[in-house]
C-alpha positions, 0 to 999 in steps of 0.5 A: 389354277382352277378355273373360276380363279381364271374367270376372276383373273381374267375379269380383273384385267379387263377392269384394269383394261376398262380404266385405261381404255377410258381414260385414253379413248373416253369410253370403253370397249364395247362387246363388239369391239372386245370380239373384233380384238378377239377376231385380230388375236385369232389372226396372229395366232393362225399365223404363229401356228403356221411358223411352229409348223414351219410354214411361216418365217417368225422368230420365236414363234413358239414363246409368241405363240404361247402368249397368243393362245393364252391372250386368245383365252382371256378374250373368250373368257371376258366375252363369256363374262360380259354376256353373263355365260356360264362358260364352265357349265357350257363347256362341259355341255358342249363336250358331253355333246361332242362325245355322245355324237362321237359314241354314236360313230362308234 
């Protein structure tokens, strides 16, 4: 999958999710709670990284921790989108960034 394909999947859901959240709650989630869900999502996934290591006892971790790094993207993916940032160009900003520091170590 390409990754504007992802940037569009991932937007859809969050439509999808909008809906719901407003039919259930009255109102959708505002930016600021989508980053407090992202924040609980790196909490279970910190804690799966830990049972794959062999740290923590989870059945299953590492099927839960696929699904919890890929739900991990989607958050990135739709704060990025609802802050209009063009995540693609900035990710290959920041990583030329990180390798030019990199090279200079070398």
């Amino acid at each position: 999958m390409e990754f504007s394909e992802m940037m569009e999947r991932a937007t859809r859901v969050r439509k999808r999710y909008a809906e719901f959240e407003t039919e259930k709650y009255g109102a959708r989630w505002t930016n600021e709670e989508l980053a407090l869900g992202f924040v609980g999502d790196v909490g279970d996934l910190v804690k799966l990284v830990m049972a794959v290591n062999g740290r923590r006892g989870i059945e299953n971790a590492r099927e839960k921790l696929e699904h919890e790094l890929a739900d991990c993207l989607w958050s990135v993916l739709v704060l990025a989108d609802a802050h209009a940032i063009d995540l693609e160009r900035a990710f290959a900003r920041t990583m030329a960034e990180l390798e030019k520091r990199l090279n200079a170590h070398d």
